[in-house]
N, CA, C and O atoms as a printed pandas DataFrame, in Angstrom:
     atom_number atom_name residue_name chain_id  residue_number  x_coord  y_coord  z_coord
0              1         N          UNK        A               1  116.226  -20.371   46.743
1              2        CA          UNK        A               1  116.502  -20.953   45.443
2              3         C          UNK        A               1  117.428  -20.016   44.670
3              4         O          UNK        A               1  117.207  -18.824   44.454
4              5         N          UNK        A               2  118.440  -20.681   44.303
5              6        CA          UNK        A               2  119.265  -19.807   43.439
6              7         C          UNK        A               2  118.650  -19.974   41.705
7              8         O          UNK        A               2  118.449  -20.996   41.049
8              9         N          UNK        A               3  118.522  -18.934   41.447
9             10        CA          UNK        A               3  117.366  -19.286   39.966
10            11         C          UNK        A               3  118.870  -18.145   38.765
11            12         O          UNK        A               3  118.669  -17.275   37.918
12            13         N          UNK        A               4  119.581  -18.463   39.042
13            14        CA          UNK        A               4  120.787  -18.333   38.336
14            15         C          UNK        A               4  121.116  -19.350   37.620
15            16         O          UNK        A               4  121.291  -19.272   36.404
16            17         N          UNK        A               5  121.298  -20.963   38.647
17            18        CA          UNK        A               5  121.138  -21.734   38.126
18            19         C          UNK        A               5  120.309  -22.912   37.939
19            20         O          UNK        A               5  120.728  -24.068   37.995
20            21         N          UNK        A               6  119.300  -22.614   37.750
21            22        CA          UNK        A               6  118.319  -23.315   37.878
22            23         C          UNK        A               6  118.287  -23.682   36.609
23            24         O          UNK        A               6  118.689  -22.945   35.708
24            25         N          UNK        A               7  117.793  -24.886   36.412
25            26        CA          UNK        A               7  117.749  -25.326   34.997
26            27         C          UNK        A               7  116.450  -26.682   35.188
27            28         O          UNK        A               7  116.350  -27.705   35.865
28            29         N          UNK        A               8  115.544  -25.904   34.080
29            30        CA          UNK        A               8  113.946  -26.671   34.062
30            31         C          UNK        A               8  114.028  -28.210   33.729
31            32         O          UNK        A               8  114.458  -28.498   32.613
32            33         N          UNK        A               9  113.755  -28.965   34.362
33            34        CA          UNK        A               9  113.203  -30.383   34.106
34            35         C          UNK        A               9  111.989  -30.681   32.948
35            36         O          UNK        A               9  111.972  -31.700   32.256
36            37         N          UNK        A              10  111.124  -29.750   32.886
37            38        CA          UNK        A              10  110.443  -29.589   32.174
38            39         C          UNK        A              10  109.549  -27.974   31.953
39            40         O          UNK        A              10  109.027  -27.164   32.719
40            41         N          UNK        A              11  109.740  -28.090   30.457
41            42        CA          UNK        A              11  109.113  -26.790   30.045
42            43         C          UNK        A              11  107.475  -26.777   29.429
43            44         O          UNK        A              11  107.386  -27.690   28.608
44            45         N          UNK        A              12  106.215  -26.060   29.564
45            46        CA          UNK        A              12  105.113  -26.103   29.391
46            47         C          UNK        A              12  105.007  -25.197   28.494
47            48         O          UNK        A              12  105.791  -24.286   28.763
48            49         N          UNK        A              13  104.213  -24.924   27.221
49            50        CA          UNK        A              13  104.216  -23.965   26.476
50            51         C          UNK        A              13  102.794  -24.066   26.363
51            52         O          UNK        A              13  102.224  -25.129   26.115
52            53         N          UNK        A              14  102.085  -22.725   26.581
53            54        CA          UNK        A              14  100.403  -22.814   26.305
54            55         C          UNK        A              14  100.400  -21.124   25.468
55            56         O          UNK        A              14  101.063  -20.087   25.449
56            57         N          UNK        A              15   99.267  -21.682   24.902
57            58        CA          UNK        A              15   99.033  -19.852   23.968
58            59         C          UNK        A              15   97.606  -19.746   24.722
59            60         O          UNK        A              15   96.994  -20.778   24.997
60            61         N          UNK        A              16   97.260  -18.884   24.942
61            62        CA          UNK        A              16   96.057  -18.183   25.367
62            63         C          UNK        A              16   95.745  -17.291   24.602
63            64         O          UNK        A              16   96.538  -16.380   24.365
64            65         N          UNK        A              17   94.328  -17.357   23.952
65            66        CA          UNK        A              17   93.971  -16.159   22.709
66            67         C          UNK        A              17   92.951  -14.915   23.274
67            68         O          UNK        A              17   91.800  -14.669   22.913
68            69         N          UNK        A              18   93.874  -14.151   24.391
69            70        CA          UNK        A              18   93.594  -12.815   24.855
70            71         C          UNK        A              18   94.736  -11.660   25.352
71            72         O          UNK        A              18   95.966  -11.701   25.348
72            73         N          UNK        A              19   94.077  -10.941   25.646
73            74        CA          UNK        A              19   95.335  -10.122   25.611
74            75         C          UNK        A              19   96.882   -9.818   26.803
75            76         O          UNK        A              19   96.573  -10.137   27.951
76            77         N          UNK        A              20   97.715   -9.524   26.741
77            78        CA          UNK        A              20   98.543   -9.717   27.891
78            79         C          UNK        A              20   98.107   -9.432   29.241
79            80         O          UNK        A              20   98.367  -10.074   30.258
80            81         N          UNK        A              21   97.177   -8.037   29.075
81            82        CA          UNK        A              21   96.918   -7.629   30.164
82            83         C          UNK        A              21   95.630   -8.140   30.386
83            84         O          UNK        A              21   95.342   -7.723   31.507
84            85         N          UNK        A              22   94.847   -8.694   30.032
85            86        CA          UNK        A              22   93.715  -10.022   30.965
86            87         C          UNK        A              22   94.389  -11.205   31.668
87            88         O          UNK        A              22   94.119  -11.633   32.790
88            89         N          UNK        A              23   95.529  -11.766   30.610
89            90        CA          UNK        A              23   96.216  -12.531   31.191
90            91         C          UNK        A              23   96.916  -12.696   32.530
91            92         O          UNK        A              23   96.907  -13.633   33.329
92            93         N          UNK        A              24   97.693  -11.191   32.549
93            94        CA          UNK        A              24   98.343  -10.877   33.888
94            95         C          UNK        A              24   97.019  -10.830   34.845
95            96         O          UNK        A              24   97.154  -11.459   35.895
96            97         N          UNK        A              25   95.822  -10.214   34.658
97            98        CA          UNK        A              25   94.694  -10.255   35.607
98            99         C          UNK        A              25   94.931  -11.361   36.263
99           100         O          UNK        A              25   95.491  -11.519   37.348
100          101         N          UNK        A              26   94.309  -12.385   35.284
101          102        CA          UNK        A              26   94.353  -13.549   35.396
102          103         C          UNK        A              26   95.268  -14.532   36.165
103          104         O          UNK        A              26   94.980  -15.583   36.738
104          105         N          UNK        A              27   96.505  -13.864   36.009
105          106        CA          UNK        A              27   98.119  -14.483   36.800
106          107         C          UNK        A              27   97.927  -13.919   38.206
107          108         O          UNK        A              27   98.332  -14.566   39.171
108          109         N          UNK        A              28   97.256  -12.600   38.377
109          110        CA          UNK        A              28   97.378  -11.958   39.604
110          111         C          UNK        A              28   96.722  -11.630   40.684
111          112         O          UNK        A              28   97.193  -11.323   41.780
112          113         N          UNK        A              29   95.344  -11.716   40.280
113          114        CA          UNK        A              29   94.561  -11.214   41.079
114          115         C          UNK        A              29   93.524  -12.652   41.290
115          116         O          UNK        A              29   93.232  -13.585   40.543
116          117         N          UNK        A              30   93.084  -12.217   42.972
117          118        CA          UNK        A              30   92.024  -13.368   43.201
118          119         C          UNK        A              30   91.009  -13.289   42.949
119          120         O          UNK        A              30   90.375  -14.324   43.155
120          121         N          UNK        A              31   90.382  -12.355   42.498
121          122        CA          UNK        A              31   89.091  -12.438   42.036
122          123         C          UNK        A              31   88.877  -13.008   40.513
123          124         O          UNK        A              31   87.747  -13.399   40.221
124          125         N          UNK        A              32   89.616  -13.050   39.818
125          126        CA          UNK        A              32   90.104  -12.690   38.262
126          127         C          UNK        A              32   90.671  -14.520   38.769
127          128         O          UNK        A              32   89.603  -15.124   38.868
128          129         N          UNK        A              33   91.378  -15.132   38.967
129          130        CA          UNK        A              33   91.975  -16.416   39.166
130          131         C          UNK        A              33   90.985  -17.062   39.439
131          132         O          UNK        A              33   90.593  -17.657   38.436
132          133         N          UNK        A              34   89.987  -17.363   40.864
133          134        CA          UNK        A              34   89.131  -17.507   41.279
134          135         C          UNK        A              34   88.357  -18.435   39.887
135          136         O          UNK        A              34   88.385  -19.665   39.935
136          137         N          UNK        A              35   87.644  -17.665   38.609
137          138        CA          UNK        A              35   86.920  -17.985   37.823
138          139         C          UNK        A              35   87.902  -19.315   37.136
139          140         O          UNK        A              35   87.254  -20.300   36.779
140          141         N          UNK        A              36   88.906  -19.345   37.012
141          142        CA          UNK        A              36   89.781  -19.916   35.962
142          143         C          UNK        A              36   90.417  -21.295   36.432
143          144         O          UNK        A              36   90.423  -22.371   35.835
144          145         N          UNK        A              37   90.931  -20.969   37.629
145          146        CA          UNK        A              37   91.376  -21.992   38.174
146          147         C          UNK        A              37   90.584  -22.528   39.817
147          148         O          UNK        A              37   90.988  -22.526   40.979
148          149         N          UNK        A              38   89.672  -22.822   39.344
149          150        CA          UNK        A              38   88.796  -24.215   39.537
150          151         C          UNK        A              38   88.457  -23.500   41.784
151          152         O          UNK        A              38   88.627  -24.055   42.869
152          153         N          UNK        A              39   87.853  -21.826   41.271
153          154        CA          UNK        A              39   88.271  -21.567   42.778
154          155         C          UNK        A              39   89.278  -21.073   43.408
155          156         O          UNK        A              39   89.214  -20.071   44.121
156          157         N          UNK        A              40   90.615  -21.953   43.123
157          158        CA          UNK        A              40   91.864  -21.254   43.459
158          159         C          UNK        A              40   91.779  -19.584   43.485
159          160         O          UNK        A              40   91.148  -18.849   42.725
160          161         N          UNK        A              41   92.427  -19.321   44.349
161          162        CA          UNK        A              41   92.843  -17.530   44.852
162          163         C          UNK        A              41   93.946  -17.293   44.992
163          164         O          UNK        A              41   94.699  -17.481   45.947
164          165         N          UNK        A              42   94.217  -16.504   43.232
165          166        CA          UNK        A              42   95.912  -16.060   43.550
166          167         C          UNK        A              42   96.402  -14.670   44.333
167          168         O          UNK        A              42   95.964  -13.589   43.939
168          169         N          UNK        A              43   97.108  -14.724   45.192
169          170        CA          UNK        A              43   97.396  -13.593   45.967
170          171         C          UNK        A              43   99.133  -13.381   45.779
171          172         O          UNK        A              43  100.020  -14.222   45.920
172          173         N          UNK        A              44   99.227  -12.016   45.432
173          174        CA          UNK        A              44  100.727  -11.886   44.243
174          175         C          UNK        A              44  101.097  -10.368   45.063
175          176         O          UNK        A              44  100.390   -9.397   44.794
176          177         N          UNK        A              45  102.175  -10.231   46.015
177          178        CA          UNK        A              45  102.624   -9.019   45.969
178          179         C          UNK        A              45  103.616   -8.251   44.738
179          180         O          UNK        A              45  104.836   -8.094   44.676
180          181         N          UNK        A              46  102.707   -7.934   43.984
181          182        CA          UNK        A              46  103.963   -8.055   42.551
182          183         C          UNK        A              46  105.681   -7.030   42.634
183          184         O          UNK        A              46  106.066   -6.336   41.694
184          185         N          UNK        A              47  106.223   -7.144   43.563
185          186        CA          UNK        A              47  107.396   -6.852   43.493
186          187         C          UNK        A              47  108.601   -8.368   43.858
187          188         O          UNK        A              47  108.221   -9.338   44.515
188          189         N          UNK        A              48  109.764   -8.267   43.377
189          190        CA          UNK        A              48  110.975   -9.002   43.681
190          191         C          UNK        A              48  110.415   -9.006   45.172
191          192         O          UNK        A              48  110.012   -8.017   45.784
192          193         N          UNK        A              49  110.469  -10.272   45.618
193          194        CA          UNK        A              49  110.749  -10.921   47.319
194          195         C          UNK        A              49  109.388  -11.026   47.807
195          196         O          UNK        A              49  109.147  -11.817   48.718
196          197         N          UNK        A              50  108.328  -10.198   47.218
197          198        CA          UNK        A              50  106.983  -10.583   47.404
198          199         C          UNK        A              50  106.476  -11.705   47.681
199          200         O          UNK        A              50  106.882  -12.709   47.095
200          201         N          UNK        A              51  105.343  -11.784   48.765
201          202        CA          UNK        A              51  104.914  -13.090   48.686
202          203         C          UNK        A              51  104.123  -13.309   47.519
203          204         O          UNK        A              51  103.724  -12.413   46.775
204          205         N          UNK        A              52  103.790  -15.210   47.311
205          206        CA          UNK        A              52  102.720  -15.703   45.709
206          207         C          UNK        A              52  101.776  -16.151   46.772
207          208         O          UNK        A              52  101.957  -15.742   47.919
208          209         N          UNK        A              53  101.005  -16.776   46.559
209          210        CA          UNK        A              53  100.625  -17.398   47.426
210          211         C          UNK        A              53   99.050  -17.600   46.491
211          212         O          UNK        A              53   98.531  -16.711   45.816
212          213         N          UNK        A              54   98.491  -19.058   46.690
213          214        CA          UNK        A              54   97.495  -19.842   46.094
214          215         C          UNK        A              54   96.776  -20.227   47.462
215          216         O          UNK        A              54   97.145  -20.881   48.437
216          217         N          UNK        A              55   94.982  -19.203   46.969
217          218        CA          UNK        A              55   94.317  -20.063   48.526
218          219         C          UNK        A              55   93.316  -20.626   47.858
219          220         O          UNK        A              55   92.670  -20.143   46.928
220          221         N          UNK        A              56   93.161  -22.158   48.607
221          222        CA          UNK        A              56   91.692  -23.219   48.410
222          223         C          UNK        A              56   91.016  -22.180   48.431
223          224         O          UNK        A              56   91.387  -21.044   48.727
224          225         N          UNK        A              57   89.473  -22.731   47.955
225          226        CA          UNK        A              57   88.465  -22.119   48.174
226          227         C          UNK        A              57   87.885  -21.861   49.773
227          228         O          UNK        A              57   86.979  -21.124   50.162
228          229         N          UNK        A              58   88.851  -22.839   50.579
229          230        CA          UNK        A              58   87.960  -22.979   51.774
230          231         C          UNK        A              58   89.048  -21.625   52.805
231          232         O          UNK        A              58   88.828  -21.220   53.946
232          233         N          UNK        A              59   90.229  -21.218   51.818
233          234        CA          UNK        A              59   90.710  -20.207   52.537
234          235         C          UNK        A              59   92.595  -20.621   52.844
235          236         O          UNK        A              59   93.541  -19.834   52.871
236          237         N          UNK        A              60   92.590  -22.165   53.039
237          238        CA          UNK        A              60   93.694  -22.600   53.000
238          239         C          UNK        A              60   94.709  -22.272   52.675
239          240         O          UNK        A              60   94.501  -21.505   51.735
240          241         N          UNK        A              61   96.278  -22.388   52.925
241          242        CA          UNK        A              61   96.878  -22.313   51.705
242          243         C          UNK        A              61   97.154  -23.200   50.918
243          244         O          UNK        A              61   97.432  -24.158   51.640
244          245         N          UNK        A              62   97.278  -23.557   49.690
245          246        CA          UNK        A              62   97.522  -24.151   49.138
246          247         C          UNK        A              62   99.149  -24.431   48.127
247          248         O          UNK        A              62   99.978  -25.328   47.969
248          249         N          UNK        A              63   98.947  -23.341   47.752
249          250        CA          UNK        A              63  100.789  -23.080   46.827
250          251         C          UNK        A              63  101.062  -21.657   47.959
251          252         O          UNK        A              63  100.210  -20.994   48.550
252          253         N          UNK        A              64  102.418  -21.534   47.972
253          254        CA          UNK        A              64  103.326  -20.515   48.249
254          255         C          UNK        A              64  104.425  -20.717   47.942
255          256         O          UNK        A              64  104.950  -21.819   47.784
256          257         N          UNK        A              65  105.235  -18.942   47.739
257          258        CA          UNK        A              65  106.299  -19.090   46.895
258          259         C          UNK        A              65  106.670  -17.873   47.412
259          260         O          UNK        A              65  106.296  -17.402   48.486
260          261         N          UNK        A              66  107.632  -17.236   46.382
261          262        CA          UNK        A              66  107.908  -15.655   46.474
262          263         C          UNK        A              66  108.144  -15.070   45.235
263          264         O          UNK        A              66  109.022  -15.657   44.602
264          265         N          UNK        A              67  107.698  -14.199   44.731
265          266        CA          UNK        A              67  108.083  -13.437   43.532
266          267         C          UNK        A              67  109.473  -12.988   43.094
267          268         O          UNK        A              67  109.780  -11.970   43.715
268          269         N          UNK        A              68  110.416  -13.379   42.252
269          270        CA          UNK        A              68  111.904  -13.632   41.410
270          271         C          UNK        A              68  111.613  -12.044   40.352
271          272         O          UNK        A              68  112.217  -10.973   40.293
272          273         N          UNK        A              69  110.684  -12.465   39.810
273          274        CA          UNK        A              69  110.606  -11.056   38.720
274          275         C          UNK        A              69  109.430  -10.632   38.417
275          276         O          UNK        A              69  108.649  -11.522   38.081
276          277         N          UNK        A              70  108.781   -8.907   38.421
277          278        CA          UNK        A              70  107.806   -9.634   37.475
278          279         C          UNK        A              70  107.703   -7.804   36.969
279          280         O          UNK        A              70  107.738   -6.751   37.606
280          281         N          UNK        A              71  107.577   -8.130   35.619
281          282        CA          UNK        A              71  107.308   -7.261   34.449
282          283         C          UNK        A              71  105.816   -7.293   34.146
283          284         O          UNK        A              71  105.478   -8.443   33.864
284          285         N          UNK        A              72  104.878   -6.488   34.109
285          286        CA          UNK        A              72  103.823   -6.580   34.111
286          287         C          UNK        A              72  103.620   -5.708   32.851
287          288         O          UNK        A              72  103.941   -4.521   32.793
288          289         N          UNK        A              73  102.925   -6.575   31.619
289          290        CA          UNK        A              73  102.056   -7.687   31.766
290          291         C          UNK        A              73  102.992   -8.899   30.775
291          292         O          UNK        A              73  102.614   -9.888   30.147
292          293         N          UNK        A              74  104.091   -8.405   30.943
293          294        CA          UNK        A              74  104.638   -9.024   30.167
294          295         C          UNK        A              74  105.854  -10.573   31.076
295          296         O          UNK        A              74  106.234  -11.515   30.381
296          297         N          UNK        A              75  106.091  -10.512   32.032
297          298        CA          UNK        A              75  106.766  -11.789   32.683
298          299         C          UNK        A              75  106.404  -12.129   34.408
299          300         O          UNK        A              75  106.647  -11.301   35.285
300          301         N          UNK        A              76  106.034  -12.947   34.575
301          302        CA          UNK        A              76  106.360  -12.919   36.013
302          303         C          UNK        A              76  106.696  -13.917   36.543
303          304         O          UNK        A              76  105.870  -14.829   36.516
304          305         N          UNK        A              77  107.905  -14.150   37.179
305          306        CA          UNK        A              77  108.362  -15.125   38.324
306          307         C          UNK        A              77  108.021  -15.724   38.873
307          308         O          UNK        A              77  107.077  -15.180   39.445
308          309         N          UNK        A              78  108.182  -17.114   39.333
309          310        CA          UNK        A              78  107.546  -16.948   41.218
310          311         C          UNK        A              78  108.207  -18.325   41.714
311          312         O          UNK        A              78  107.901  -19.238   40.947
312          313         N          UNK        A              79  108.850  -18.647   42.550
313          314        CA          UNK        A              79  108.744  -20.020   43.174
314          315         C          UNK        A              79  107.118  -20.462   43.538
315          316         O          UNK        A              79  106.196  -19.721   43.878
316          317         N          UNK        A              80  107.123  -22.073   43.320
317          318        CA          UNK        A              80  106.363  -22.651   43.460
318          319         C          UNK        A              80  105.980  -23.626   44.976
319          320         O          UNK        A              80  106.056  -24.825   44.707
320          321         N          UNK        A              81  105.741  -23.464   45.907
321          322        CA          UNK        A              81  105.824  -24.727   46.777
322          323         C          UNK        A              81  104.486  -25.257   47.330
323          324         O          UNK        A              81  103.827  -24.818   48.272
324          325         N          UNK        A              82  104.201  -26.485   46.379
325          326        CA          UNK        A              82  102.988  -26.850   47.094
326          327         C          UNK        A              82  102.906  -27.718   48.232
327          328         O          UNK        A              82  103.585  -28.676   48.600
328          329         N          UNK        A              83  101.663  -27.000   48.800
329          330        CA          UNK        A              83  102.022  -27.460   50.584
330          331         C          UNK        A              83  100.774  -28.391   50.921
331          332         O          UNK        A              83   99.699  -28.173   51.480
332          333         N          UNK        A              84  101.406  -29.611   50.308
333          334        CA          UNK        A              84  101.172  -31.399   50.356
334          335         C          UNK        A              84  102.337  -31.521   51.363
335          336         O          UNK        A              84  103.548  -31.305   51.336
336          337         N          UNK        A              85  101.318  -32.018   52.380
337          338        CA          UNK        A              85  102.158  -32.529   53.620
338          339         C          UNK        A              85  103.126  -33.933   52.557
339          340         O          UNK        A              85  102.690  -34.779   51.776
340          341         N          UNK        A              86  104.714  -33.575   53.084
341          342        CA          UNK        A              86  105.023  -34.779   52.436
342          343         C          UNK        A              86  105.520  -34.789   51.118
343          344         O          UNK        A              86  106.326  -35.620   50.699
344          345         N          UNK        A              87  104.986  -33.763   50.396
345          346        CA          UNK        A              87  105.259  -33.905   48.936
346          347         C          UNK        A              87  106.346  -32.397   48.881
347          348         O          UNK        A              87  107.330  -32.618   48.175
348          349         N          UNK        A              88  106.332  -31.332   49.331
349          350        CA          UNK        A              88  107.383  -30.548   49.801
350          351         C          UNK        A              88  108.689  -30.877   49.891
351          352         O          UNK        A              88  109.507  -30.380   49.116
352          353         N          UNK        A              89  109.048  -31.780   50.874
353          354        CA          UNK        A              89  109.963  -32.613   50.962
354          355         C          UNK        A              89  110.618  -33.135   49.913
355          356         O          UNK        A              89  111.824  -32.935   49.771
356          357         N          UNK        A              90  110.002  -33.762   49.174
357          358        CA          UNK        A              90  110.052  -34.385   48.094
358          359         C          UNK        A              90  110.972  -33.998   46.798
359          360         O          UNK        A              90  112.083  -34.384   46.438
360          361         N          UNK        A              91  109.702  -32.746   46.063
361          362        CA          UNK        A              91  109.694  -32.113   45.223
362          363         C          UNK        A              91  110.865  -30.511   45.123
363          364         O          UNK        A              91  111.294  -30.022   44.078
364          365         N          UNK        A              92  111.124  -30.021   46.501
365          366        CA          UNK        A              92  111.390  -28.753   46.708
366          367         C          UNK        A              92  111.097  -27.952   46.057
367          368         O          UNK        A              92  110.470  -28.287   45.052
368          369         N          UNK        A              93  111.384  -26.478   46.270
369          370        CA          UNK        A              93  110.692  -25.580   45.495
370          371         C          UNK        A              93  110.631  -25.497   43.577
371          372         O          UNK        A              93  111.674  -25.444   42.926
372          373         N          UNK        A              94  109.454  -25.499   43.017
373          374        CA          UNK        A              94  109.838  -25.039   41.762
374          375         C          UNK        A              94  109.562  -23.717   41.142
375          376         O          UNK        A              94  108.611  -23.039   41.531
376          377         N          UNK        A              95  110.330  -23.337   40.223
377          378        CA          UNK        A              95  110.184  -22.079   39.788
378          379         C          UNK        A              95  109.339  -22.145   38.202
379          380         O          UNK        A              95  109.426  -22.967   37.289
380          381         N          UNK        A              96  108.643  -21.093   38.330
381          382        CA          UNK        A              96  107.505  -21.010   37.319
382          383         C          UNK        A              96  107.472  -19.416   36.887
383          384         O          UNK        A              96  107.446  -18.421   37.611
384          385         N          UNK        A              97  107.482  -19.542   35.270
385          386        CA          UNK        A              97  107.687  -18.024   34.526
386          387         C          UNK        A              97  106.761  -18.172   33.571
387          388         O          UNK        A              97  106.657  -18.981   32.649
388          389         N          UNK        A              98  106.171  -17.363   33.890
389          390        CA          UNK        A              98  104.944  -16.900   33.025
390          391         C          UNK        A              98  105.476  -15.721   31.759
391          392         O          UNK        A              98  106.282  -14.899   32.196
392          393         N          UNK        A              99  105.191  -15.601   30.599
393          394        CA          UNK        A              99  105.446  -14.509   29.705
394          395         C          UNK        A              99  104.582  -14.627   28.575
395          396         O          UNK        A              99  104.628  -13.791   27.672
């Protein structure tokens, strides 16, 4: 993905009333994700080219991507690709920035 020019279809704006660095927990780690998102296990090599990667509870994968940027606790990158047989195809990768 060239994320030079990438330009969002749609933008999400959420406030969360804690602090950056629970948040990034929260963005990064699977134990810390796990509680929040419904099970989900985020697994984040936090450097540029890193793998993202989202596992089911049952271990699966579910999302994968690769890490674009990430400033901790303040931004992080990532392509998005959720791996729906079928819907991949579809959708191609999206990119998602957290700050």
């Amino acid at each position: 993905m060239n994320v030079e020019n990438f330009k969002p279809a749609i933008v999400y704006t959420i406030y969360i009333a804690s602090t950056p660095e629970k948040v990034w927990e929260a963005l990064t780690t699977a134990d810390f994700s796990r509680k929040y998102f419904s099970g989900l296990a985020i697994e984040a090599e936090l450097r540029p080219g890193g793998a993202f990667i989202v596992r089911a509870p049952d271990g699966s994968v579910h999302i994968s991507g690769e890490v674009i940027a990430c400033d901790p606790p303040k931004k992080l990158t990532v392509t998005w690709n959720v791996n729906w047989p079928g819907l991949v195809e579809k959708l191609g990768p999206t990119l998602v920035t957290y700050e």
